[in-house]
C-alpha positions in Angstrom: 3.2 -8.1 -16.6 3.9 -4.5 -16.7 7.4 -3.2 -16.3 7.9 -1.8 -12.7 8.8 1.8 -14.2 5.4 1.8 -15.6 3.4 0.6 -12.6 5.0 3.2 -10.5 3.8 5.6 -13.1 0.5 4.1 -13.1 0.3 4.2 -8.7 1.9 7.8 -9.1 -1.4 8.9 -11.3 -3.9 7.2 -9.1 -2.4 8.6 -5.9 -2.8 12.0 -7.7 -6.5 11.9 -8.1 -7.0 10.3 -4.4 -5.4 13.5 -2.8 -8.4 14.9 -4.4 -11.1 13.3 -3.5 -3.4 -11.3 15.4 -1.4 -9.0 17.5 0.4 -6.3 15.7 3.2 -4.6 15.9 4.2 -0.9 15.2 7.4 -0.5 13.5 10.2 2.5 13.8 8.9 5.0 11.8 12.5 6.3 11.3 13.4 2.9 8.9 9.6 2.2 7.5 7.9 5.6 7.7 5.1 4.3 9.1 3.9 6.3 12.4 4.2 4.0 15.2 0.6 4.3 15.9 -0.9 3.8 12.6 -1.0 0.0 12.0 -3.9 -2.0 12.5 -5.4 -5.1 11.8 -9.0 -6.8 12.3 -10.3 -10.3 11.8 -13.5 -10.5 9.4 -16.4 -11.6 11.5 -19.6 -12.3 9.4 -22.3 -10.0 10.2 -20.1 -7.0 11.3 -19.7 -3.9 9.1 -16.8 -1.3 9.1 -13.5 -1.1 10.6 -12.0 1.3 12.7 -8.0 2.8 12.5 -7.0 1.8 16.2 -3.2 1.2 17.3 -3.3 -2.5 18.1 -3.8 -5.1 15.4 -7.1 -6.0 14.3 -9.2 -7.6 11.8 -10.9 -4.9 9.2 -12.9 -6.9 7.1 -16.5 -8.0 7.0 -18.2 -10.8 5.2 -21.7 -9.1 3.8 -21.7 -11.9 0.9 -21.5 -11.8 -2.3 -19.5 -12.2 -5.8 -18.7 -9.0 -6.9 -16.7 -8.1 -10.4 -15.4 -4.1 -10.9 -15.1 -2.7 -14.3 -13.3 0.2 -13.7 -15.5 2.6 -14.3 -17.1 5.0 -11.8 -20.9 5.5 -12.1 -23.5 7.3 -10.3 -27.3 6.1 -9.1 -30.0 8.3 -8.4 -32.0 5.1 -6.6 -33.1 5.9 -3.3 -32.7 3.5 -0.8 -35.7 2.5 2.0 -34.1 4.9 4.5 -32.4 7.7 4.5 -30.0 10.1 6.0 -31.4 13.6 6.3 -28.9 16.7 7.3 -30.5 18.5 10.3 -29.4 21.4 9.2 -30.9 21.6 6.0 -32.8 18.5 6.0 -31.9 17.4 2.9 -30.9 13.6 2.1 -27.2 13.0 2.0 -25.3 11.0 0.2 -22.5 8.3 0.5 -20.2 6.6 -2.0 -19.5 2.8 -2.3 -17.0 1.4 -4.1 -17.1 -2.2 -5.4 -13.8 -3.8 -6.1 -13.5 -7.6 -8.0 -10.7 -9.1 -6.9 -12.6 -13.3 -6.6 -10.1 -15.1 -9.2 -12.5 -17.5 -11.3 -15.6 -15.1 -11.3 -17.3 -14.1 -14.2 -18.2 -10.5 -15.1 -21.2 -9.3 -13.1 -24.2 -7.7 -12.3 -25.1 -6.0 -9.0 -29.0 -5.3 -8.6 -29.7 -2.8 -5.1 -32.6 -3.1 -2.6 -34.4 -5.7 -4.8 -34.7 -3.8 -8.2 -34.5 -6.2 -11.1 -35.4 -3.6 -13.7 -31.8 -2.7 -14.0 -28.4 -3.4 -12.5 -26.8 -0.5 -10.6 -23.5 -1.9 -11.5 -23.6 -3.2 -15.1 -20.8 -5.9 -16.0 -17.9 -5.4 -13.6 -14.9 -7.5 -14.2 -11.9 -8.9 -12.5 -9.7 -6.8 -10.9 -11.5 -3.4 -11.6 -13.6 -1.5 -9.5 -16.7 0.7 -9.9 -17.5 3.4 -7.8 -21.3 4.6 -7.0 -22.4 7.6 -5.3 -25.8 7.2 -4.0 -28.2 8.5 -0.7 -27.4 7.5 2.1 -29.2 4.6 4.0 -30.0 0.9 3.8 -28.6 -0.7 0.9 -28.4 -4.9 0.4 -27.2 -6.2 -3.1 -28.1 -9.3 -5.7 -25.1 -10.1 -7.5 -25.6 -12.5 -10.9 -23.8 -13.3 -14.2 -23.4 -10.3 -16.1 -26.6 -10.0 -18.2 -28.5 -12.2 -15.8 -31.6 -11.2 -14.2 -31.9 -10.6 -10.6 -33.8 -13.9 -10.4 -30.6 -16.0 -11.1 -28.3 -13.7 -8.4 -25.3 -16.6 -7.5 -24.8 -14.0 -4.2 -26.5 -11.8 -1.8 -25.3 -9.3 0.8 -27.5 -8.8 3.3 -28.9 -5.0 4.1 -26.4 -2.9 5.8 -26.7 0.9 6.3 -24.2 3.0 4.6 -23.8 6.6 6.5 -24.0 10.0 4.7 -20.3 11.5 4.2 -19.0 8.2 4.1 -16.9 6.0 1.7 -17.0 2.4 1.6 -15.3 -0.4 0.1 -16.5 -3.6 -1.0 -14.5 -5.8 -2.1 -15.2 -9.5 -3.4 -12.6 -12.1 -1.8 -12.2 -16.1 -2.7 -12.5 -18.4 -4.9 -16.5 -19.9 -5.3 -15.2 -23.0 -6.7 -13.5 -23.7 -3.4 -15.8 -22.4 -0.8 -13.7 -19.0 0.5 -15.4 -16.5 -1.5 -16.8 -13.8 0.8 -17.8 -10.1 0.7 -15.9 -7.6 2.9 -16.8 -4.1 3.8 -14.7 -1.6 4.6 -14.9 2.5 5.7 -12.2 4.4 4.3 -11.5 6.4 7.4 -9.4 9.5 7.2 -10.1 10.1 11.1 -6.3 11.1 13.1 -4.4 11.2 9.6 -1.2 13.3 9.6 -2.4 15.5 6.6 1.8 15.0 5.2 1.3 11.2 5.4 -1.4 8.4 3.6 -3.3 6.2 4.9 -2.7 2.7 3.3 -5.4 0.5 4.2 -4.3 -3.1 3.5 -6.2 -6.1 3.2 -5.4 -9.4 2.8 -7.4 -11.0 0.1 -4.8 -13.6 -1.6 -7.4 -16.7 -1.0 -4.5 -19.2 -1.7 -3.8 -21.9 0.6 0.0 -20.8 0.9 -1.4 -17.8 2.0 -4.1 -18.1 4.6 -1.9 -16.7 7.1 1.3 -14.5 6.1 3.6 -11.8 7.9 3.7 -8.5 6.5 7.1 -6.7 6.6 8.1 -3.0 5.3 10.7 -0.7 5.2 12.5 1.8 3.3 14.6 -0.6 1.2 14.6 -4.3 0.9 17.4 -4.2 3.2 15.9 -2.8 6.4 12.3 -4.2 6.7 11.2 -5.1 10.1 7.9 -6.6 10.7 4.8 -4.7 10.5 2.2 -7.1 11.0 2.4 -10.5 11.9 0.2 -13.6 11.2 -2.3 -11.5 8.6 -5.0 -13.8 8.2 -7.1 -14.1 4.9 -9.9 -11.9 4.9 -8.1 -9.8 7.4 -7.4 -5.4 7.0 -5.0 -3.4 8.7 -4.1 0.3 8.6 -0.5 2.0 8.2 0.0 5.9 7.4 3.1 6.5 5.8 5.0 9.6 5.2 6.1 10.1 1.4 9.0 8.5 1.4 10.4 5.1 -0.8 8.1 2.0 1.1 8.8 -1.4 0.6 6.5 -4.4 1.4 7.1 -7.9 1.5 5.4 -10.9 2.5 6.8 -14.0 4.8 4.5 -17.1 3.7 6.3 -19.6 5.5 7.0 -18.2 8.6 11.0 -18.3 8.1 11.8 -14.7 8.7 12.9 -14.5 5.0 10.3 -12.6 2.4 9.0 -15.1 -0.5 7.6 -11.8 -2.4 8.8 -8.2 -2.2 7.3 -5.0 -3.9 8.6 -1.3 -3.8 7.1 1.8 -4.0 9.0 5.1 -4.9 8.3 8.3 -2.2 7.3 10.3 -5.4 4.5 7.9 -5.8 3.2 8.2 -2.5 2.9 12.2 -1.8 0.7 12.7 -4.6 -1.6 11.0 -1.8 -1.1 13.0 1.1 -4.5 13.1 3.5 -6.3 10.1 1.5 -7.2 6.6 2.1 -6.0 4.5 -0.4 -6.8 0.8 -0.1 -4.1 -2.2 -0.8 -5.0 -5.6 -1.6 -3.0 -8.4 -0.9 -3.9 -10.7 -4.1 -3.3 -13.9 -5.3 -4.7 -14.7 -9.2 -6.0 -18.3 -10.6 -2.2 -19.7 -10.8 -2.0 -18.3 -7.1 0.2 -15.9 -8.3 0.7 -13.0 -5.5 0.5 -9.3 -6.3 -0.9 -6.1 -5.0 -3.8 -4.7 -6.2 -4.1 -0.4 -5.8 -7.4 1.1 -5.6 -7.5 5.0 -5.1 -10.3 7.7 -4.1 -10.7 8.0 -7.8 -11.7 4.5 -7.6 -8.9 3.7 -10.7 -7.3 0.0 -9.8 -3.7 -1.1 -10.8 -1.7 -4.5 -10.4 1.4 -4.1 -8.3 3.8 -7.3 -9.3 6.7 -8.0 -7.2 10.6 -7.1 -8.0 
């Protein structure tokens, strides 16, 4: 595990290149620095795609279904998808950018084949806990994940077609375990919409697919000594929103429902404000040993491991 002086290093650096690119609660932005309208949550309901910041909890997330496996790399398709989004004013095709994050302990390395394409994967051998971000036209995109090096023929996974919108980002992400039946595919927008341009938006999702953590409170503050709760009863496969000003954060997670924190993870203010007026996303993740730590992916599409304290 890396030592937490290096991990804040590593969050400081990928906050840096972002800047350049189920009831909830709102807590006092004075102790947490979060605003007290920027907290939300959303329950995953299969079918649906992105989530919206509002001020109430809600549910973010949304099953498209598939095993996806990051590499870390960031990569760029020309293919064109079966629709497109044209500019009216110039009438050109615009483009979005998806990001594809692995974070389904168990999974192999894989391949992700677009629209039906065999010839070649548009992501090439992504692995755990990476990501790979593609920008591509905008339009109707639906996935074949397999084995890395298999052929589209043996895909393990599909996610059915959902239009991506030109201007947009988006998150995938690949949640669960397939050996136990929760593996699922989430989608996510990374909406900058209504963010303080002095604060970040940390998009949080709970993707820890461990039984002792279907269903967890979230808790922050600016030391370990004045958290208050921030979103209560986050349930696997559920995303909430918080912007924070750049100031020393501290998460922790109540498993158990005793009011005490079982794991606990700060973040130093200097790592934060390279990130002012970005998305970045947090992932609430639990490894093969169920293990809990939080996994960083920034607008540079680099991903870090978080551990606890």
């Amino acid at each position: 595990m890396p030592h937490q002086n290096t991990v804040i290093s590593l969050l400081w650096t990928t906050l840096a290149l972002a800047a350049c690119g189920d009831d909830g609660g709102t807590s006092d932005p004075t102790t947490t620095g979060l605003t007290t309208s920027g907290v939300s949550a959303t329950d995953t309901d299969p079918g649906e795609t992105d989530a919206t910041p509002t001020t109430t909890a809600t549910t973010t997330g949304e099953p498209t279904g598939t095993t996806a496996d990051p590499t870390g790399a960031t990569g760029t398709t020309t293919d064109e998808p079966e629709t497109g989004t044209t500019s009216a004013e110039t009438g050109e095709l615009g483009t979005t950018t998806i990001r594809v994050v692995h974070l389904a302990p168990g999974a192999p390395a894989v391949d992700i084949f677009a629209n039906g394409d065999g010839s070649a994967p548009a992501v090439d051998g992504l692995v755990l806990r990476n990501s790979i971000t593609l920008e591509v036209p905008a339009g109707e995109y639906e996935f074949a994940i397999s084995a890395d090096g298999s052929p589209i023929e043996d895909a393990v996974f599909n996610v059915p077609k959902l239009a991506y919108e030109a201007g947009k980002t988006y998150t995938v992400v690949a949640v669960g375990k397939l050996a136990e039946d929760t593996f699922d595919i989430l989608r996510l927008e990374d909406d900058a919409a209504g963010l303080d341009p002095t604060q970040v938006r940390l998009q949080v999702t709970h993707a820890a697919a461990a039984a002792p953590f279907a269903e967890v409170d979230v808790w922050a503050g600016a030391d370990v000594n004045s958290l208050a709760a921030l979103i209560p009863d986050f349930k696997f496969k559920s995303s909430g929103i918080a912007d924070v000003g750049p100031n020393d954060l501290t998460i922790a997670l109540d498993i158990d429902n005793d009011a005490t924190p079982d794991a606990v993870w700060a973040i130093a203010g200097a790592a934060l404000a390279p990130g002012v007026g970005a998305v970045v996303n947090v992932f609430a993740y639990s490894d093969e040993q169920d293990a809990p730590s939080l996994q960083i992916v920034a607008f540079d599409g680099a991903a870090i491991q978080l551990d606890p304290v």
